[in-house]
C-alpha positions in Angstrom: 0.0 0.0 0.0 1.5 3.7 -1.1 2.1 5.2 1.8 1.1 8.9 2.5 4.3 12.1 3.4 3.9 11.4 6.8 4.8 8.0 6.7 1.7 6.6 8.5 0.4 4.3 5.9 -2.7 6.0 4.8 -3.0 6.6 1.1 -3.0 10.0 -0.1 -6.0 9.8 -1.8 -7.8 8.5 0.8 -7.0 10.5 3.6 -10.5 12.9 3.1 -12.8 9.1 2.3 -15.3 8.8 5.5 -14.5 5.2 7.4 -17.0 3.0 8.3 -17.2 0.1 11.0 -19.4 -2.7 10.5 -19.6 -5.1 13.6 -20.6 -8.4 12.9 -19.6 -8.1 9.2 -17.5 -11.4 8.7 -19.8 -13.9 7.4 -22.1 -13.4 4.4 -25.5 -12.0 6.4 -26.6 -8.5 7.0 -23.7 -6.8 8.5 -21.4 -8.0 4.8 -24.1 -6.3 3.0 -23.9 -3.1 5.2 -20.4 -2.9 4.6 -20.7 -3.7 0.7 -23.0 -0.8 0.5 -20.7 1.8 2.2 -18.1 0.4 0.2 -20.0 1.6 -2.8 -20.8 5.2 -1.5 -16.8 5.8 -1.0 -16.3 4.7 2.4 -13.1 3.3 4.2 -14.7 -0.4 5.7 -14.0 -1.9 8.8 -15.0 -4.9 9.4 -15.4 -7.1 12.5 -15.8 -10.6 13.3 -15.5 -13.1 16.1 -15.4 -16.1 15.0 -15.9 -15.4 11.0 -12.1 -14.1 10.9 -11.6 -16.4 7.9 -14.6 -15.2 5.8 -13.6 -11.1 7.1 -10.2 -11.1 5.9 -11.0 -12.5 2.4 -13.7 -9.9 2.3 -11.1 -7.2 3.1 -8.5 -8.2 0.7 -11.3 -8.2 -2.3 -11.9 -5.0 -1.2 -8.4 -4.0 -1.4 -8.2 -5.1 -4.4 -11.0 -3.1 -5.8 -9.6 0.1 -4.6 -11.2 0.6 -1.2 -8.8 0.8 1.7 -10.4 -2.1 4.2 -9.6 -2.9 8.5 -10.5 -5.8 10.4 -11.3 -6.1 14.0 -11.6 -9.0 15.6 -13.2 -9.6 19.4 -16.2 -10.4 21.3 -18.3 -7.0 21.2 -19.5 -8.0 24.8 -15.6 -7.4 26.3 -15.2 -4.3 27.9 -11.8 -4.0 26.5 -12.8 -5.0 23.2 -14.3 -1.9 22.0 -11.9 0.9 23.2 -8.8 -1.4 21.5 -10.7 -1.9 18.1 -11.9 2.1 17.7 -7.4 2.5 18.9 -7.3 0.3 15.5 -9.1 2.2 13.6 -7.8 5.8 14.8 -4.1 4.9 14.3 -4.8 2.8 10.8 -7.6 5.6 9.3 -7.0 8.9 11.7 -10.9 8.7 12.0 -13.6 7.2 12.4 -17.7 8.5 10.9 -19.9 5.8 11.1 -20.6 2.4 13.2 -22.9 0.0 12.9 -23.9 -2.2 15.3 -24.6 -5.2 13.2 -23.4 -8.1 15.5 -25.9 -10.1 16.8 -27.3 -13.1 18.2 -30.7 -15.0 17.0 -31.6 -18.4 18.7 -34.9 -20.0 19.9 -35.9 -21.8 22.6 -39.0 -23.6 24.0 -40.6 -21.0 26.7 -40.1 -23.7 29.5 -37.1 -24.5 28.7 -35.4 -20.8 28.7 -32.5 -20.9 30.8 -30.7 -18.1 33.2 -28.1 -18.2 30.5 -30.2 -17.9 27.9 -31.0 -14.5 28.8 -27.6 -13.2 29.8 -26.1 -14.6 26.2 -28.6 -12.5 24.2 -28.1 -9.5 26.6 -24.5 -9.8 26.6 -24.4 -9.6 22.4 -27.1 -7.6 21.3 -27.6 -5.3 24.4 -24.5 -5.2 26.3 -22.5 -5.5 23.4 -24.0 -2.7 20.9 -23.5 -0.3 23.8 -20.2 -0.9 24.6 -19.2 -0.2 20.4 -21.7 2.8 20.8 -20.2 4.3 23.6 -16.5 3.7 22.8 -17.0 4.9 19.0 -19.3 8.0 20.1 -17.0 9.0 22.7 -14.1 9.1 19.6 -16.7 10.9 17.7 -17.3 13.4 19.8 -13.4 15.3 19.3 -13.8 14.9 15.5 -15.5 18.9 14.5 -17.3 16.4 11.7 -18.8 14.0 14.6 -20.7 11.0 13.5 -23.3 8.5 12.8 -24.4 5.7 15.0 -26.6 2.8 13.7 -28.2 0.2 15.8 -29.7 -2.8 14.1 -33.0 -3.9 16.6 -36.4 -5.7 15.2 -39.6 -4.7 14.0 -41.0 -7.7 15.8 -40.6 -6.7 19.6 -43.6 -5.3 18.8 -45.2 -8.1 17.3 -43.4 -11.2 19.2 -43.6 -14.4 18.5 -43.4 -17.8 20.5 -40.1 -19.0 21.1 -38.2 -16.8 21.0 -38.4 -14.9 24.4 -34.9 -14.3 25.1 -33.4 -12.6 22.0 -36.8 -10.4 22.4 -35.7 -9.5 26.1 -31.7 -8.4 24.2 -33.8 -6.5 21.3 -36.2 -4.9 23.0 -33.6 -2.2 24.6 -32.4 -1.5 21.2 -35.3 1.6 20.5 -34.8 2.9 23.8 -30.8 2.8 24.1 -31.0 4.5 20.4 -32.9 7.5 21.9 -30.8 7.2 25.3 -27.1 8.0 22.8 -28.5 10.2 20.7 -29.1 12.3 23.9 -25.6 11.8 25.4 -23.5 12.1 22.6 -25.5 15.5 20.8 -24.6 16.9 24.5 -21.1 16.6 23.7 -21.3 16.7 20.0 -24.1 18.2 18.4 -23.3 16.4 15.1 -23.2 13.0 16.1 -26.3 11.1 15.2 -27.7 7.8 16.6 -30.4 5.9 14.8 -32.7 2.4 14.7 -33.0 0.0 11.7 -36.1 -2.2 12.7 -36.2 -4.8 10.0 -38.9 -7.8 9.0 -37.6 -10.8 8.1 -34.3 -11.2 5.7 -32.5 -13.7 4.2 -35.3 -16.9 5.3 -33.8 -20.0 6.3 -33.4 -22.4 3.7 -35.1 -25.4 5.7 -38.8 -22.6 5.0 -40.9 -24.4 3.3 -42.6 -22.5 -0.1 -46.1 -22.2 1.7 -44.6 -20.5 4.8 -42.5 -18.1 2.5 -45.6 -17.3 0.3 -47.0 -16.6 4.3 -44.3 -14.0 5.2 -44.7 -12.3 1.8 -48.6 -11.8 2.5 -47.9 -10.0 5.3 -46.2 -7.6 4.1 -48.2 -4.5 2.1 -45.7 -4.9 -0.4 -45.9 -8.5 -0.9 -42.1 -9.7 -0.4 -39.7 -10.2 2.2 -36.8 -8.2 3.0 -33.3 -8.5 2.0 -30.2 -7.3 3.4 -29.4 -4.8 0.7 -32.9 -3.0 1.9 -31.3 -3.3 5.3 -28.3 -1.8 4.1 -29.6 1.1 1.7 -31.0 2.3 4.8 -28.3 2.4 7.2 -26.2 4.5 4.5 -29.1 6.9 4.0 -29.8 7.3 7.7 -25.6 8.1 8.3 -25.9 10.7 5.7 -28.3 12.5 7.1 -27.4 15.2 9.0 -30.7 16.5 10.6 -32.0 12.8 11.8 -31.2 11.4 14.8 -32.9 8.9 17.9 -35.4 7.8 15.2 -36.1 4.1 14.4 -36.9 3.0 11.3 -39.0 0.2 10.3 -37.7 -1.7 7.1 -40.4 -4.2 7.2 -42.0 -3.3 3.6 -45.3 -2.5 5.8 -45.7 -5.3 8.1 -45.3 -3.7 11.6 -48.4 -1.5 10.3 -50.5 -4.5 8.4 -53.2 -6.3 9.6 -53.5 -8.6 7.0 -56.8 -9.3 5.3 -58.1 -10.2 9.4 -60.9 -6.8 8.5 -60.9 -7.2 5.1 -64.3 -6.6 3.5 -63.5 -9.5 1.2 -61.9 -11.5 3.3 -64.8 -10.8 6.2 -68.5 -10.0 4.3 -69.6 -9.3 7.9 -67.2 -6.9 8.5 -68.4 -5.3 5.0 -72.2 -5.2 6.0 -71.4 -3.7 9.4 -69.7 -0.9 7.3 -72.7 -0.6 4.3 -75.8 -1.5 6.4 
């Protein structure tokens, strides 16, 4: 890699790009999409993994290779010291850092009587615990940058609609709206232009073990007849960081669903219903 006049590594011509942190952006999912779409607007990428470190450094190098000057981090993002070293990483490889997302995550289901002590911590520890720690140690870098920041958090459209079986991860998500709000109040007191913001997304990437009839369900439910994928996740975490007048908002990318009620009052669906409306 050329290296800069100061001798400090950083390409010339990249010393003005914006750098981007993706946690949980080692294996193909959500988070690889995130980063592949701020690739594409011009971004610096960092990417993190835990246990995906194979997957994130091939990642990294293909984006070397295609121009864009790439990090990874690698750590639990529930260790305290985890989060201080990587955003060290980042400031001594980039000189800044504009824009987190807090992609890492957890997802696992289990039986309502059979949901364990542990079961609760482990989804706390990753998707609570864990995008606060990133949040705090990345805003609190943000806030001595004049330029500030954008924080993402990734929670779930369904904490408002749960389903069975999944109780714990629920619990871990379910803090997600609120500790947006909570940062964007803490960090605009010492930075007015940082920004923290929600991605509330419905269903992406189905399991391939879903049968047709129970895809064809989740599209129904939707007003705009299809699931999600994660380049809709993604398109919107690059919009929302490049707005500079949103912030402790959450924003459902659901194609309609949290808002649906499926055809339960349709007139068509319900001639009742219809009658009771045109007596």
């Amino acid at each position: 890699m050329k290296r800069n006049d100061s001798g400090d590594g950083v390409p010339n011509a990249d010393l003005a790009k914006p750098v981007a942190w993706v946690t949980g952006s080692g294996a193909k999912r959500v988070g690889h999409s995130i980063a592949h779409a701020f690739a594409l607007a011009g971004y610096r990428i960092v990417l993190h993994a835990n246990q995906s470190i194979e997957s994130a450094n091939a990642y990294a190098d293909e984006l070397q290779s295609r121009g864009t000057d790439a990090l990874v981090v690698q750590g639990p993002v529930n260790d305290p010291e985890f989060a201080p070293r990587a955003v060290q990483q980042i400031v001594e490889r980039f000189g800044r850092l504009d824009v987190l997302v807090n992609s890492a995550a957890i997802w696992d289901w289990t039986t309502f009587e059979e949901i364990s002590e542990g079961d609760i911590r482990r989804q706390f520890e990753v998707n609570t615990l864990g995008t606060f720690l990133c949040s705090r140690s990345a805003g609190l870098h943000m806030a001595t940058q004049p330029s500030g920041g954008a924080i993402l958090l990734i929670g779930d459209w369904a904490v408002h609609r749960p389903y069975c079986h999944f109780a714990p991860y629920f619990v871990g998500k379910g803090s997600i709206e609120t500790m947006t709000r909570s940062l964007a109040v803490e960090l605009a007191t010492r930075n007015p232009s940082i920004r923290v913001n929600a991605i509330l997304p419905g269903p992406v990437m189905l399991d391939a073990s879903i049968s047709a009839d129970a895809a064809e369900r989740i599209r129904q439910q939707s007003l705009l007849k299809r699931h999600g994928t994660p380049s809709d996740v993604a398109n919107a975490a690059v919009f929302l960081a490049q707005q500079p007048f949103i912030t402790g908002v959450a924003l459902p990318v659901d194609g309609g669903r949290s808002i649906y009620s499926g055809d339960q009052w349709d007139a068509v669906a319900h001639p009742t219903f219809s009658q009771l409306q045109n007596p």
